[in-house]
One Martini backbone bead per residue (centre of mass of N, CA, C, O) as a GRO file, in nm:
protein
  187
    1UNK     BB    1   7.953   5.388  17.730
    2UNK     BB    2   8.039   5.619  17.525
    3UNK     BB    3   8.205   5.761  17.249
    4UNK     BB    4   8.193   6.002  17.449
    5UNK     BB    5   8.484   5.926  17.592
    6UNK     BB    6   8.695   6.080  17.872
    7UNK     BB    7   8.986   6.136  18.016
    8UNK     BB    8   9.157   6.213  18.251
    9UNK     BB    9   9.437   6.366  18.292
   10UNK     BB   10   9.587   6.145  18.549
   11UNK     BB   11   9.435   5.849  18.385
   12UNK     BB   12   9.192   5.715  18.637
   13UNK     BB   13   8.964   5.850  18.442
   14UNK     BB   14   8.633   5.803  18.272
   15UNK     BB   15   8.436   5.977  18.048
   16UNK     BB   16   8.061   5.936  18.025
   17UNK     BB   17   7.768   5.859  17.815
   18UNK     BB   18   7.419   5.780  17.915
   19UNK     BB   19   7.146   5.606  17.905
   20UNK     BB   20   6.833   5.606  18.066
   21UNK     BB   21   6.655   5.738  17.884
   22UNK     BB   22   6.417   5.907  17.685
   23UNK     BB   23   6.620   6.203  17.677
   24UNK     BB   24   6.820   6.088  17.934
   25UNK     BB   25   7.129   6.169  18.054
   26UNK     BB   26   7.432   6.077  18.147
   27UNK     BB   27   7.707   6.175  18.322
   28UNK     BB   28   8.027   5.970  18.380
   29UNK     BB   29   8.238   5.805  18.612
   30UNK     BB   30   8.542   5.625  18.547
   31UNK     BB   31   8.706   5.406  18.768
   32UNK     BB   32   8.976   5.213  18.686
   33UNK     BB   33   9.079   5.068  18.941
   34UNK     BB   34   8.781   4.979  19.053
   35UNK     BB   35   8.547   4.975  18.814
   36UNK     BB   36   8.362   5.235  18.907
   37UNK     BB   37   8.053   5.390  18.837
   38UNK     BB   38   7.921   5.764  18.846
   39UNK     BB   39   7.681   6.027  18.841
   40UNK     BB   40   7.712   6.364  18.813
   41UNK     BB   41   7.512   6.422  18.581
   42UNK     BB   42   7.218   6.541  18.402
   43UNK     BB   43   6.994   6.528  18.074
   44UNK     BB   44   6.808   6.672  17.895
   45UNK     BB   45   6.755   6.563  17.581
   46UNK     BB   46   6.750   6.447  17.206
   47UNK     BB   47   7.074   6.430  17.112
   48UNK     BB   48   7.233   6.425  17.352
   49UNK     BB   49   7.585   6.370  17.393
   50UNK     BB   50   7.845   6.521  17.205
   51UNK     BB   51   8.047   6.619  17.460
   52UNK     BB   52   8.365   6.615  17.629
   53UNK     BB   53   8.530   6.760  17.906
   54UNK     BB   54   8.780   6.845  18.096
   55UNK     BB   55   8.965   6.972  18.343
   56UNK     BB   56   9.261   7.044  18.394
   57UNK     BB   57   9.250   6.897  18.724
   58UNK     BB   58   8.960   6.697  18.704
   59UNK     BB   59   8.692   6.815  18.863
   60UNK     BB   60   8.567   6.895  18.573
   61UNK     BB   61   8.264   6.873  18.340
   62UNK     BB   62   8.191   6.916  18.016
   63UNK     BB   63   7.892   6.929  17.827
   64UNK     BB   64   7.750   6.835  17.516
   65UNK     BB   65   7.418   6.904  17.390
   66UNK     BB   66   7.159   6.810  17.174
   67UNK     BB   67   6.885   6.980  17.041
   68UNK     BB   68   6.634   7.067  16.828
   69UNK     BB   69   6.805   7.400  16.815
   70UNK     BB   70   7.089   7.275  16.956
   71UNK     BB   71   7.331   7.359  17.183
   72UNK     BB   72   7.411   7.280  17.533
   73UNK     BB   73   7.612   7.372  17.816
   74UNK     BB   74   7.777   7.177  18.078
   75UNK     BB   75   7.839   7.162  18.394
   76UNK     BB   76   8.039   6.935  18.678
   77UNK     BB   77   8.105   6.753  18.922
   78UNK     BB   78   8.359   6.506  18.961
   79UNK     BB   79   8.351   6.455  19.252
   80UNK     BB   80   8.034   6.511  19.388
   81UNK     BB   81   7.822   6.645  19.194
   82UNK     BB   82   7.684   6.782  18.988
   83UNK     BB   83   7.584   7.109  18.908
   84UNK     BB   84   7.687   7.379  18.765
   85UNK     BB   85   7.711   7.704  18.706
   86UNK     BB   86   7.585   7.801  18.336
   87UNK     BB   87   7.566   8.085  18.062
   88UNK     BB   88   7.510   8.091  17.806
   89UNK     BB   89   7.400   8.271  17.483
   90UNK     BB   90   7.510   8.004  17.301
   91UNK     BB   91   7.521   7.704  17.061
   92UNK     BB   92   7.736   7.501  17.165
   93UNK     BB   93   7.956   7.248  17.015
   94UNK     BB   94   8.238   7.314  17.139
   95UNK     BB   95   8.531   7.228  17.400
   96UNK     BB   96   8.814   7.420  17.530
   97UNK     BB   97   8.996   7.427  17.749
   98UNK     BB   98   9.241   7.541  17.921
   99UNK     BB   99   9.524   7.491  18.129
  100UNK     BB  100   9.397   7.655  18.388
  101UNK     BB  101   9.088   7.687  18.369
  102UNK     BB  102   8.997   7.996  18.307
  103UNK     BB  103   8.900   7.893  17.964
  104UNK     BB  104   8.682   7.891  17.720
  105UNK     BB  105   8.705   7.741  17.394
  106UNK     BB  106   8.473   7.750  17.152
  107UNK     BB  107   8.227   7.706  16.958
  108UNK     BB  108   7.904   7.880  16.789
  109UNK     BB  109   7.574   7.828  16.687
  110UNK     BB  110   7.424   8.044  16.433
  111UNK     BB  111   7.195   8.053  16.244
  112UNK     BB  112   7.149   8.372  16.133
  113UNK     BB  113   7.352   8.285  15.947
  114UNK     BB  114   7.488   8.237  15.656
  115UNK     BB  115   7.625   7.966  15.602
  116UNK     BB  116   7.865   7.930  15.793
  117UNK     BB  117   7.741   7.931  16.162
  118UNK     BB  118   8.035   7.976  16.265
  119UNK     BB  119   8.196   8.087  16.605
  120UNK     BB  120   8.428   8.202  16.780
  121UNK     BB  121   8.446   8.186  17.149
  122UNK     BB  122   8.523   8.308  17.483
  123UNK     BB  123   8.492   8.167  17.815
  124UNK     BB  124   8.416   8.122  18.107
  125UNK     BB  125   8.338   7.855  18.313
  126UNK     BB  126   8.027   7.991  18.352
  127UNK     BB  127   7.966   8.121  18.050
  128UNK     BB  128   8.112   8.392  18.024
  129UNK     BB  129   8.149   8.637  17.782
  130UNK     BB  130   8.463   8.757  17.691
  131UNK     BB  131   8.472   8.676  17.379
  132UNK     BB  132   8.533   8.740  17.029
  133UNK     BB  133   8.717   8.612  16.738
  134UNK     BB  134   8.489   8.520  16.535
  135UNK     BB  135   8.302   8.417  16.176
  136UNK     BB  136   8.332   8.127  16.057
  137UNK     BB  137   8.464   7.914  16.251
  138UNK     BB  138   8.674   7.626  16.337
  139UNK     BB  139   8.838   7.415  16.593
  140UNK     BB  140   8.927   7.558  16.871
  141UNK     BB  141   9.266   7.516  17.048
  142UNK     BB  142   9.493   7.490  17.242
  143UNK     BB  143   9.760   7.494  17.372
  144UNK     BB  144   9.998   7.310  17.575
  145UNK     BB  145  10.033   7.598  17.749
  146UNK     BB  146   9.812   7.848  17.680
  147UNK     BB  147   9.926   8.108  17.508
  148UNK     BB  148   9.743   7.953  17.269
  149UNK     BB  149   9.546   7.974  16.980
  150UNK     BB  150   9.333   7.827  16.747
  151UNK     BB  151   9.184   7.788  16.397
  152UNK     BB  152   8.919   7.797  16.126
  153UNK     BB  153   8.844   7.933  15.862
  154UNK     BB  154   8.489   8.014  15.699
  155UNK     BB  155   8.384   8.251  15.519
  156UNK     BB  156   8.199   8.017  15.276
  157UNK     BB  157   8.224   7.673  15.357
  158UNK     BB  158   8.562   7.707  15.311
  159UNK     BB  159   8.883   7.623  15.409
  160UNK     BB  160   9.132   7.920  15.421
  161UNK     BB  161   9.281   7.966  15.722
  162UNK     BB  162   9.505   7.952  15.997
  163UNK     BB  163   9.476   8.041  16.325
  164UNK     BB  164   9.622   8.283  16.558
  165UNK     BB  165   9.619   8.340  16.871
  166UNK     BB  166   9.581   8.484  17.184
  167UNK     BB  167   9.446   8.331  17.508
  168UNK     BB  168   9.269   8.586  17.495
  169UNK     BB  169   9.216   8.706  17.148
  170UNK     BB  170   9.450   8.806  17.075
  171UNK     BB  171   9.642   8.865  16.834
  172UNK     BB  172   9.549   8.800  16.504
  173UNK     BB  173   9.685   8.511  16.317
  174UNK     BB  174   9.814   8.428  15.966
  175UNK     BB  175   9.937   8.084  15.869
  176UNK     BB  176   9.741   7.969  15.684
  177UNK     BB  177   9.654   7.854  15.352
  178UNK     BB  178   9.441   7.672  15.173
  179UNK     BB  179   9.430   7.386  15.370
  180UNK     BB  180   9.125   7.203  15.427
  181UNK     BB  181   9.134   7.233  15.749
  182UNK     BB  182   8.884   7.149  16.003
  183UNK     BB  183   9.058   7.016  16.207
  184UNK     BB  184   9.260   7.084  16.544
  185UNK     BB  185   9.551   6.969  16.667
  186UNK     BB  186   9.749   7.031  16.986
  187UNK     BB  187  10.130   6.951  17.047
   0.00000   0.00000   0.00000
């Protein structure tokens, strides 16, 4: 397992990615009791998985994929295996679950904006785009209760400062400011 690996909630179980062979990966549950671990389903791509999300119940799990011209976002039943359908429409590089399983906070890498190309987007568990919240924007989380998320300013390529919304993507406000804040852990 590489060091993408990711606890399900329950912490019974390990996700993780795995090299099958030359640009082909498995992404891989380990039952932490058995100590045996299962592959849940593949993905071709150039650049491996670089992330990995479970969804709060625990049956589902989020792999980020990087390709040669950005990165595709793929869904797996973490219970029976196999792929399950996702269509982003954008080249998504981070995934937070909201705490109910309902929405995926996204950061989402575009190529064609200048400076830092990346934007925050709201999507359904299918890859539906329910909303953008902005660009150049990085680091979304949503809070422990799901009530609220967060994200990371970046209008010019330097952090600039921190927003929250609701967690549908509305009512967004800055809680701080110039803060060189990259990355956002929500406890």
């Amino acid at each position: 397992m590489s060091a993408a690996g990711r606890r399900s909630g329950r912490g019974r179980q390990l996700a993780g990615a795995c090299t099958l062979y030359v640009w082909r990966y498995g992404v891989t549950v380990l039952d932490l009791a058995t100590r045996r671990s299962r592959i849940v389903g593949r993905i071709s791509c150039q650049g491996g998985v670089v992330s990995l999300a479970w969804s709060p119940h625990g049956a589902q799990l989020i792999a980020v994929a990087e390709f040669g011209d950005g990165c595709g976002m793929f869904r797996f039943d973490a219970v029976n295996g196999g792929r399950l359908p996702v269509h982003p429409d954008f080249s998504v590089t981070t995934v937070s679950w909201s705490p109910d399983g309902d929405r995926l906070l996204c950061q989402v890498w575009r190529g064609d904006l200048p400076g830092y190309p990346h934007w925050t987007m709201l999507f359904k568990p299918d890859g539906t785009r329910v909303r953008t919240l902005g660009k150049r924007q990085s680091s979304p989380v949503y809070s422990p209760d799901g009530k609220h998320c967060a994200f990371v300013a970046i209008p010019h390529g330097d952090p600039t400062g921190v927003y929250i919304a609701d967690a549908d993507g509305t009512h967004v406000r800055k809680v701080c400011g110039g803060s060189g804040l990259w990355q956002l852990a929500w406890k």
